[in-house]
KEBA-343919 format. One record per residue (C-alpha): x, y, z. Coordinates in nm, 3 decimals. Layout:
REM KEBA-343919
(zake (X,Y,Z)),
...
This chain:
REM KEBA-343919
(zake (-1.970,-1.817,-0.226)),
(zake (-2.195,-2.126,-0.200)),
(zake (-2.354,-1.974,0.195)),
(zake (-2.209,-1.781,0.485)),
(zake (-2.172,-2.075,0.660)),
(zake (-1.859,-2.170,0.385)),
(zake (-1.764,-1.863,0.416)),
(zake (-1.666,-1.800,0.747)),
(zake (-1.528,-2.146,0.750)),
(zake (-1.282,-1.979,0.421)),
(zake (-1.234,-1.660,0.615)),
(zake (-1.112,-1.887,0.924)),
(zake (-0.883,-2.094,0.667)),
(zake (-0.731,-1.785,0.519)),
(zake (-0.659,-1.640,0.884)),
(zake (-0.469,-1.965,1.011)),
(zake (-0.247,-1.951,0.669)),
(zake (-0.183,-1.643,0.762)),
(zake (-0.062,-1.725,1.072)),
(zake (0.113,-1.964,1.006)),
(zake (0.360,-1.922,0.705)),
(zake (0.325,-1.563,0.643)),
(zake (0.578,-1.302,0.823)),
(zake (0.386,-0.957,0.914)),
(zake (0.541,-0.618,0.854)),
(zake (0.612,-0.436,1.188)),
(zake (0.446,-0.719,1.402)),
(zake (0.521,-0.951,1.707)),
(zake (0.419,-1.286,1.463)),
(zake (0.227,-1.434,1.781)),
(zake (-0.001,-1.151,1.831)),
(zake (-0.114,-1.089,1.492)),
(zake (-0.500,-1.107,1.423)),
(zake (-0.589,-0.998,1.068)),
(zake (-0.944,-0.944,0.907)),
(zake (-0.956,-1.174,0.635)),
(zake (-1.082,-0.935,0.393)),
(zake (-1.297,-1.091,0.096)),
(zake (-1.430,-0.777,-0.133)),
(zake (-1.413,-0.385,-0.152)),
(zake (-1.592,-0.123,-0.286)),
(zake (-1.597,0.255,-0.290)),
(zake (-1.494,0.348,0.095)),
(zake (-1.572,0.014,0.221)),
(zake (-1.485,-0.326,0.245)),
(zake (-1.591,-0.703,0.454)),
(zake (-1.490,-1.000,0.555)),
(zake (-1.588,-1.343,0.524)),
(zake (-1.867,-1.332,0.729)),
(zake (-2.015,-1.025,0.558)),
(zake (-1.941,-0.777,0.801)),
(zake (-1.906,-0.444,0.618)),
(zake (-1.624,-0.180,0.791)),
(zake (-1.593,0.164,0.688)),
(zake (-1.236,0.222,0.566)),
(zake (-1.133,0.522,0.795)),
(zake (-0.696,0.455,0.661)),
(zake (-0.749,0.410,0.293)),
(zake (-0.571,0.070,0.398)),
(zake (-0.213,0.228,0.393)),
(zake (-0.295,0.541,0.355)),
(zake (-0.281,0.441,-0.055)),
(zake (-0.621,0.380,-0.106)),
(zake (-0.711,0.736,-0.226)),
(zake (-0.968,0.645,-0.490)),
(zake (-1.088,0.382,-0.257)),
(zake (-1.166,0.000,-0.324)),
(zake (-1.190,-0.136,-0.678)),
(zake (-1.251,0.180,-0.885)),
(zake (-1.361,0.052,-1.253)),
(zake (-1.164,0.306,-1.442)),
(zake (-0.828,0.157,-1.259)),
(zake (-0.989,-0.216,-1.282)),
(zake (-1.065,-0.157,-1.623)),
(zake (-0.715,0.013,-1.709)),
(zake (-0.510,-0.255,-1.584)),
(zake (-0.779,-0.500,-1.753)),
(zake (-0.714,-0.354,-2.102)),
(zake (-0.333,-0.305,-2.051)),
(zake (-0.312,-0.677,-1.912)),
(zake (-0.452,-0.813,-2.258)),
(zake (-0.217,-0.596,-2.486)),
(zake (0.129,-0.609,-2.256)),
(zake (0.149,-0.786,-1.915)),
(zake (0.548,-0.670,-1.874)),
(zake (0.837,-0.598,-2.088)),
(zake (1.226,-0.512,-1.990)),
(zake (1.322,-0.177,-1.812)),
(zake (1.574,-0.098,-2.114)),
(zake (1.220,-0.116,-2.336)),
(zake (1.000,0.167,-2.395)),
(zake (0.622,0.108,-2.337)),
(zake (0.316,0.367,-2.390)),
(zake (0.184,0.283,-2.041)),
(zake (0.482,0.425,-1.906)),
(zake (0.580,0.723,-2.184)),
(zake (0.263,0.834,-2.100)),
(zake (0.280,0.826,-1.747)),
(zake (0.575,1.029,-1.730)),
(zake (0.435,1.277,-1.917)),
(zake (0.158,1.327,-1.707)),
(zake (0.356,1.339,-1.398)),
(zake (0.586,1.615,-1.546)),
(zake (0.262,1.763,-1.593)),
(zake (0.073,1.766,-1.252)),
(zake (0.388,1.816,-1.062)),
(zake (0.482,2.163,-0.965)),
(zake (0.734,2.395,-1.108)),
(zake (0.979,2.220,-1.321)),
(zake (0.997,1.874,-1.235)),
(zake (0.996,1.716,-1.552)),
(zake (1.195,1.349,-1.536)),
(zake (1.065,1.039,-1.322)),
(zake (1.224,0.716,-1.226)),
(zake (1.020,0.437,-1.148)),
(zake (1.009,0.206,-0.894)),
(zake (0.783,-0.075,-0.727)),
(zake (0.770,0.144,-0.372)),
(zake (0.839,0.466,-0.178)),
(zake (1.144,0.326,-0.016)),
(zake (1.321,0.242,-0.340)),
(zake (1.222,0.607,-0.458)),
(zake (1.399,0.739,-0.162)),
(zake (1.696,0.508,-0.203)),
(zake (1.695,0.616,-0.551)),
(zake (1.653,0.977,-0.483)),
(zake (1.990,0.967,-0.210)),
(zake (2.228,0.812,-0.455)),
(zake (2.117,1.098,-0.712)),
(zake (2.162,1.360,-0.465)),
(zake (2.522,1.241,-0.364)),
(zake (2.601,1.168,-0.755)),
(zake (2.472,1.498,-0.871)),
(zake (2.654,1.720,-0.598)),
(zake (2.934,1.486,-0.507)),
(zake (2.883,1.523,-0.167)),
(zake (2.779,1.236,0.091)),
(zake (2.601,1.338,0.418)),
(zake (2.222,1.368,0.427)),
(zake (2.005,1.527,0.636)),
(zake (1.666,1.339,0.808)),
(zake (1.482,1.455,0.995)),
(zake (1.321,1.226,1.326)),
(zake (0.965,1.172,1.294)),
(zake (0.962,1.109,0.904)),
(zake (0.928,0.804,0.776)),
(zake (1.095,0.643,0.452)),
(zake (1.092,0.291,0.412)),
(zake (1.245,-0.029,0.519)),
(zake (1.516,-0.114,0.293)),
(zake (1.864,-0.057,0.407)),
(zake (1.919,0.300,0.296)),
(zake (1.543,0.425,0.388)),
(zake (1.547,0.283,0.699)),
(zake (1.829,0.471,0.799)),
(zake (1.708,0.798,0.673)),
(zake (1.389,0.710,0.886)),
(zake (1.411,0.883,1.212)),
(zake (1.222,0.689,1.419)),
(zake (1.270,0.373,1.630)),
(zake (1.160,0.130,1.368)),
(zake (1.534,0.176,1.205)),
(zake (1.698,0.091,1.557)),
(zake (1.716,-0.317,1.451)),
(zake (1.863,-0.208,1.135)),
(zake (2.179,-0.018,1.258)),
(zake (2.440,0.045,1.203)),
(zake (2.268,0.196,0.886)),
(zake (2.374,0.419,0.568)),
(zake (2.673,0.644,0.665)),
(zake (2.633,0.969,0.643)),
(zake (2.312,1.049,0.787)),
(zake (2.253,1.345,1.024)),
(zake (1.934,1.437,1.216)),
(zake (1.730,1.720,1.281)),
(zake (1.446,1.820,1.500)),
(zake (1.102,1.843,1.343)),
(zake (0.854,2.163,1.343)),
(zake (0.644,1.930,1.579)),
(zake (0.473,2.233,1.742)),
(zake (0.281,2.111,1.967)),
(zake (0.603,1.918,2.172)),
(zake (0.844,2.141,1.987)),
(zake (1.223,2.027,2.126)),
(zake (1.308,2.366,2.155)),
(zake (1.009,2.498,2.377)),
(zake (0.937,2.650,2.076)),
(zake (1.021,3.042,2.184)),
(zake (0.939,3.290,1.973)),
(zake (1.062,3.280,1.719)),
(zake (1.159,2.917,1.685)),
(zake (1.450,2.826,1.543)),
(zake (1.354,2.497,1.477)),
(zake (0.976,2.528,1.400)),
(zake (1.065,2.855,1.170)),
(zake (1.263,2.577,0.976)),
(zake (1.567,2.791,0.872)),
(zake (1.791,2.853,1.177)),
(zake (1.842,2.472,1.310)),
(zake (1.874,2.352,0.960)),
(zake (2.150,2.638,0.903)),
(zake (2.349,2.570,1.274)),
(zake (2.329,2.165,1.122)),
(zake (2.526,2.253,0.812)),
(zake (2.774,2.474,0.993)),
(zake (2.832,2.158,1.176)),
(zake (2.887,1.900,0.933)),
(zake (3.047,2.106,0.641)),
(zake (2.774,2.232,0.390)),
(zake (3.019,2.149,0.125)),
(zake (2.968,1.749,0.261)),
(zake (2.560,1.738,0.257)),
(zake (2.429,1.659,-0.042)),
(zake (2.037,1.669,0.077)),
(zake (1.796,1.724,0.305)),
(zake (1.515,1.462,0.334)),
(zake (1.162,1.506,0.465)),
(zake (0.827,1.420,0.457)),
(zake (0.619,1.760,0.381)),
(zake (0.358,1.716,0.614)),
(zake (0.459,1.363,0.810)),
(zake (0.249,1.079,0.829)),
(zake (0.168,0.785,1.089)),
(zake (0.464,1.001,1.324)),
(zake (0.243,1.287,1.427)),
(zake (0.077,1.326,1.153)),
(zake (0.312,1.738,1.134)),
(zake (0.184,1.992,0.965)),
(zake (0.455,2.254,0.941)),
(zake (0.390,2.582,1.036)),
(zake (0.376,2.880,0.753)),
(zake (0.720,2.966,0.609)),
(zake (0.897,2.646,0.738)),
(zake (0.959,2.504,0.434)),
(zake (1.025,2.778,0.248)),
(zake (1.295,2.860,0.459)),
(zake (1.444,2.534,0.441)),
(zake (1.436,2.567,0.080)),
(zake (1.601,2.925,0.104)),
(zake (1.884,2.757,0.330)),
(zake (1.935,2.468,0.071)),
(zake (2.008,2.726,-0.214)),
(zake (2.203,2.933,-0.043)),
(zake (2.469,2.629,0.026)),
(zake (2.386,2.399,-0.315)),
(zake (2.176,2.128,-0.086)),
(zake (1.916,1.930,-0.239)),
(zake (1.539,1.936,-0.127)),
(zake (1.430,1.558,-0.092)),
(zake (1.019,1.591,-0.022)),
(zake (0.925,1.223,0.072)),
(zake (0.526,1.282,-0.050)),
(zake (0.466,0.896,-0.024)),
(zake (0.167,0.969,0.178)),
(zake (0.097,1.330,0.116)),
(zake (0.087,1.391,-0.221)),
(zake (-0.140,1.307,-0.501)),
(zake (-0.480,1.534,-0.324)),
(zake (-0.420,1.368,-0.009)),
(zake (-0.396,1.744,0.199)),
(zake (-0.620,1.910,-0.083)),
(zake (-0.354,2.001,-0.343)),
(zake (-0.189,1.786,-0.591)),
(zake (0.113,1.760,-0.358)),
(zake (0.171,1.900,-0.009)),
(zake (0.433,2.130,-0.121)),
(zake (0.178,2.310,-0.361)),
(zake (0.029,2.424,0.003)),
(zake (0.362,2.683,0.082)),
(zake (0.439,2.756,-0.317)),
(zake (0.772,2.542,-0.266)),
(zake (0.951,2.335,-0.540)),
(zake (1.165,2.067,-0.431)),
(zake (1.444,1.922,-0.570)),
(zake (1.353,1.576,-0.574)),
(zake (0.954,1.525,-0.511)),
(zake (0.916,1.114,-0.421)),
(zake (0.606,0.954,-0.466)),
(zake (0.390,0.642,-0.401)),
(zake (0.064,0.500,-0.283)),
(zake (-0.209,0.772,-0.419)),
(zake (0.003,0.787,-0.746)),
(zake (-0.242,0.467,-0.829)),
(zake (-0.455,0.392,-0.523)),
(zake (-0.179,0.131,-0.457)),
(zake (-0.394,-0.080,-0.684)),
(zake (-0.035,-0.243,-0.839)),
(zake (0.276,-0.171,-0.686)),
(zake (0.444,0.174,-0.829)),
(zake (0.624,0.460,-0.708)),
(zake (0.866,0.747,-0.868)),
(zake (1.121,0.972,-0.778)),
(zake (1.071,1.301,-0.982)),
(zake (1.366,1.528,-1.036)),
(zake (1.389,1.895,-1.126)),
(zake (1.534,2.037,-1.528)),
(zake (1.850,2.069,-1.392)),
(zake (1.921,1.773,-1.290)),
(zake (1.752,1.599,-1.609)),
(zake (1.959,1.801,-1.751)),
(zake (2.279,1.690,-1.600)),
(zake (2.210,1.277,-1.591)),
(zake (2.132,1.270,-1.974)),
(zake (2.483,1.235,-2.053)),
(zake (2.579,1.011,-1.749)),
(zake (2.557,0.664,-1.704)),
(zake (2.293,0.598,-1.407)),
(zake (2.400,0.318,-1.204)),
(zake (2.089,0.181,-1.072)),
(zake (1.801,-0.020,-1.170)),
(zake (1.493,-0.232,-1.086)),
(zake (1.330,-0.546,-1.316)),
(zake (1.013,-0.429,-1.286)),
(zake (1.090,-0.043,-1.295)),
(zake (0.764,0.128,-1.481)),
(zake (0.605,-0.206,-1.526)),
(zake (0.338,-0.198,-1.800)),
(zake (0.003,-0.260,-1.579)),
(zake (0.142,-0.024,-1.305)),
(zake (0.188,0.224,-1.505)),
(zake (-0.132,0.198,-1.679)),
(zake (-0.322,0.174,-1.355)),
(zake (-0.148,0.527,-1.282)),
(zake (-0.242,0.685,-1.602)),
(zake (-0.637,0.552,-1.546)),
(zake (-0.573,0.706,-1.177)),
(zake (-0.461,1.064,-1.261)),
(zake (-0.717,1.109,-1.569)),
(zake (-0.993,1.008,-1.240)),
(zake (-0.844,1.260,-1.046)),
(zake (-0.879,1.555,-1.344)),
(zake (-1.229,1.430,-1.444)),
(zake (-1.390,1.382,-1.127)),
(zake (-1.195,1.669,-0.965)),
(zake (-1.042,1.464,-0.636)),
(zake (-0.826,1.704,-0.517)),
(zake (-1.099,2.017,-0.526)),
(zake (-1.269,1.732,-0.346)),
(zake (-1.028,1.654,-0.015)),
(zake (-0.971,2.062,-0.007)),
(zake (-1.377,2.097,0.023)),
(zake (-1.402,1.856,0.232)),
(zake (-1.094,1.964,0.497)),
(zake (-1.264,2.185,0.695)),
(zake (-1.561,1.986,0.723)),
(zake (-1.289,1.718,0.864)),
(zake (-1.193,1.984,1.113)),
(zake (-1.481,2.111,1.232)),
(zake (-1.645,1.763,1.313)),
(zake (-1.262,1.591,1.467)),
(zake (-1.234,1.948,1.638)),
(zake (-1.616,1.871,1.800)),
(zake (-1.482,1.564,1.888)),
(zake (-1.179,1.714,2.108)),
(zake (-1.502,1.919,2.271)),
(zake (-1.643,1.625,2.377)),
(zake (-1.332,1.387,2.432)),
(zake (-1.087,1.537,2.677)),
(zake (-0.839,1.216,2.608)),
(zake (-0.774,1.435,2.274)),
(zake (-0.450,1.687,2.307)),
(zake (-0.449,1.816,1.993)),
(zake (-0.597,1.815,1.599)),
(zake (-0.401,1.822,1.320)),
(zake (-0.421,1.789,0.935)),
(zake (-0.517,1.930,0.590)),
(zake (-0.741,1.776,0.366)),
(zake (-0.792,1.426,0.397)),
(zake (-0.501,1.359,0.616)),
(zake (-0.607,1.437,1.000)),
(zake (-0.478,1.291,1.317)),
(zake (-0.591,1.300,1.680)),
(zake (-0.293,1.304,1.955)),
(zake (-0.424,1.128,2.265)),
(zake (-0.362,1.254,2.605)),
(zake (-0.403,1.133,3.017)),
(zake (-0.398,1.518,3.064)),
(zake (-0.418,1.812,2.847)),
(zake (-0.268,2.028,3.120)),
(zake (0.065,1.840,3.104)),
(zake (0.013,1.687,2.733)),
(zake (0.107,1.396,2.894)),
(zake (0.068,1.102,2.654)),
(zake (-0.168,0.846,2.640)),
(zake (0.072,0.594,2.552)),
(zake (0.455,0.615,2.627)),
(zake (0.687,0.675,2.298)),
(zake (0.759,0.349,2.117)),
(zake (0.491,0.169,2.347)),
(zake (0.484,-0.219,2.351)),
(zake (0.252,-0.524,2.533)),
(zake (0.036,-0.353,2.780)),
(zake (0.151,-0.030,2.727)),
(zake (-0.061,0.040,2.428)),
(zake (-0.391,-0.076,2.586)),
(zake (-0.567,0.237,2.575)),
(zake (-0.537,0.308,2.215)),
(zake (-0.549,-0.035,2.086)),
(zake (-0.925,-0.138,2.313)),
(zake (-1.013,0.218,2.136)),
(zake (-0.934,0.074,1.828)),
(zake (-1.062,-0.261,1.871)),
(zake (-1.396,-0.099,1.993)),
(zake (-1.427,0.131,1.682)),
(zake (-1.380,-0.196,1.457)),
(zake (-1.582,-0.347,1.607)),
(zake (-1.865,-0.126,1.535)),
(zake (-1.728,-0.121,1.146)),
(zake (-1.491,0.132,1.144)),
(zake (-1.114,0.048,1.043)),
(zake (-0.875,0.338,1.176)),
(zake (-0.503,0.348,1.172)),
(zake (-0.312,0.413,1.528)),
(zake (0.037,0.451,1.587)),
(zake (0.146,0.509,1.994)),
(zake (-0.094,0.789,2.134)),
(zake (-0.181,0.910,1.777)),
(zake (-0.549,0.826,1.587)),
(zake (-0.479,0.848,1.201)),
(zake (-0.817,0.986,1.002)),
(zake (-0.746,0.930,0.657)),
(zake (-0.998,0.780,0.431)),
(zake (-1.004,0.744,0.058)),
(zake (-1.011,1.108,-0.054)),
(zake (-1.404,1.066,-0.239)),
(zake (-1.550,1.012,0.106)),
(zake (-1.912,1.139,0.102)),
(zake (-2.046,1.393,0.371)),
(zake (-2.265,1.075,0.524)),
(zake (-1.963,0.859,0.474)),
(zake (-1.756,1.113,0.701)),
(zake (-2.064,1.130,0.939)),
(zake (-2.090,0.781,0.993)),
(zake (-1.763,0.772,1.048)),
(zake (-1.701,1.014,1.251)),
(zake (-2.008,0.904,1.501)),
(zake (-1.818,0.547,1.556)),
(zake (-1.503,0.715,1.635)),
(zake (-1.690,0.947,1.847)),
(zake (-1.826,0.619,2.098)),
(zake (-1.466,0.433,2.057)),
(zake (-1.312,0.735,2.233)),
(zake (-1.484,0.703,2.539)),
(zake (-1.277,0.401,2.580)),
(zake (-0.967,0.646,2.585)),
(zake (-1.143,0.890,2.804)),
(zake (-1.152,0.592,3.066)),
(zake (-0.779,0.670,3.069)),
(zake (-0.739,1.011,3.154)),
(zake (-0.565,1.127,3.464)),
């Protein structure tokens, strides 16, 4: 960088590009305004001009080891100058070893992985080997989880981002979440749908349990609501999906890999699914990679069968090496112990917060994963936004936002919720700093409050 004159005047260049020939994910084109981002390091990054923001979303929520980590630089590094790529039907140590690792982490007995370059081609994956393996067709989704935007995940994704996309996958059924702080069913006690069990059992005597082949979720859902289900919920949905042969689909994209402060989320109620699909944290995102991980018994069964489906780039060499380099970090510099320390010093401080801010309804999360639901009125929970908000609408949450980055602080919103989920090595003063910018953006929301 010859002076910060050039670049800024590079930053500016990169921004109109941009603009200008590349298409955004989830964006009106016209309104897009992107930080040209020009380095990274630890749980930071900055832009051209040198202005340093604190990265309070691990970028997608993938960024769990945070920016440019040298063991996964130097992984991918060494793996680049002894095999850039080979052919899926080729074996590779890279990948060998990665799926021995995973069947090693994991809980219970899931023991076989198929790779793939994202969490929505896990998912689609994981669907066609639940209807294959039980040789039923109907799935059930729930609303406010979120799996992808390919054709098949889209459809399994409950909320409105799938309505351009329809009509989707057949097949698909819906069911309420354990969302208990707007719980559907007024949540009485005790709640048949927050208890998990009942509403999932009334669905299958609707449809035929002998026609659903799984049940998809996300464990503890992300950007939607950021859920945390209550104690017993998914065990019971687990008990209900052995009574009647269903498959247990947890979509851990987000959640798993020490991002709640266990290996995965469904470590937290001693459940083993099915099918456990994972993404992002499996490498920091660092190279695309994700992997659908399926129990013994249904290794078992798809040795001898010819599986119809395939990617190019399926385990590819530096992703999976950039994985290995990730989950030997984790062990050696004990990341998960790490994000379950450091959860309740999350909640106490986001918790102080809602003491201070009465535009915040409610606190949720484990670990590293929080979120803050924004209200005009805690009496009537009223939200601060509308559901599925556009234009003016989502003033109040994105001036918030804007105000907290521009102070150096990059958060993640979605509608009236405030996503605080930084890489999961986040220092004490990191999390204090943090958690002071936050604490002055949201008395831009409190201007908003009935």
């Amino acid at each position: 960088m010859a002076s910060v004159e050039l670049d800024a005047q590079l930053g500016q260049q990169i921004i109109e590009d941009a603009k200008r020939y590349v298409l955004y994910s989830w964006s009106v084109q016209d309104a897009i305004s992107p930080i040209a981002v020009a380095g990274g390091e630890g749980r930071y990054f900055w832009d051209y001009e040198g202005k340093r923001y604190l990265d309070f979303a691990s970028q997608l929520v993938n960024l769990s080891l945070g920016h440019e980590h040298p063991r996964i630089v130097a992984a991918i590094e060494k793996q680049a100058r002894q095999l850039c790529t080979i052919g899926a039907p080729m074996a590779s140590e890279s990948r060998s070893r990665l799926g021995r690792l995973l069947a090693e982490v994991t809980p219970g007995d899931l023991t076989m992985s198929f790779f793939t370059n994202g969490g929505a081609e896990a998912n689609e994956n994981a669907i066609k080997l639940a209807r294959w393996y039980t040789g039923r067709h109907k799935i059930i989704a729930r609303y406010r989880s979120y799996h992808g935007a390919t054709a098949g995940a889209i459809t399994l994704t409950g909320d409105p981002r799938r309505w351009p996309a329809e009509p989707g996958l057949p097949g698909v059924v819906r069911m309420l979440d354990p969302y208990t702080y707007r719980c559907p069913a007024g949540h009485p006690d005790p709640c048949p749908v927050c208890s998990g069990g009942p509403h999932l059992e009334e669905l299958l005597q609707y449809e035929g349990p002998d026609n659903v082949a799984a049940v998809i979720l996300e464990t503890v859902v992300g950007p939607n609501g950021v859920i945390v289900p209550p104690d017993g919920y998914l065990q019971s949905i687990r008990e209900v999906c052995d009574r009647y042969g269903v498959l247990l689909i947890c979509d851990e994209v987000i959640a798993g890999f020490g991002r709640t402060g266990k290996w995965f989320a469904c470590e937290n109620w001693d459940v083993v699914p099915d099918i456990l699909v994972v993404a992002k944290g499996i490498n920091s995102g660092y190279v695309p990679l994700a992997a659908m991980i399926f129990r013994e018994k249904i290794a078992d069964w798809v040795r001898d069968k010819y599986f119809a489906s395939g990617l190019t780039y399926s385990g590819h060499p530096l992703a999976c090496a950039s994985a290995v380099a990730s989950i030997q970090t984790f062990q050696d510099e004990g990341i998960v112990e790490h994000a379950a320390a450091i959860g309740p010093e999350f909640e106490r401080r986001l918790r102080g917060l809602q003491e201070r801010h009465p535009s915040i309804g409610d606190v949720r999360g484990l670990g590293c994963l929080w979120g803050l639901e924004l209200v005009k009125s805690r009496e009537t929970r009223e939200p601060l936004v509308p559901f599925n908000p556009t234009g003016k609408e989502l003033a109040p949450v994105a001036r918030m936002a804007k105000a907290a980055l521009d102070d150096g602080l990059y958060l993640m919103t979605r509608w009236n919720m405030v996503m605080v989920c930084p890489p999961l090595n986040i220092t004490i003063e990191e999390l204090d700093e943090g958690i002071s910018i936050l604490d002055e953006a949201l008395a831009v929301a409190d201007e908003f409050v009935a």
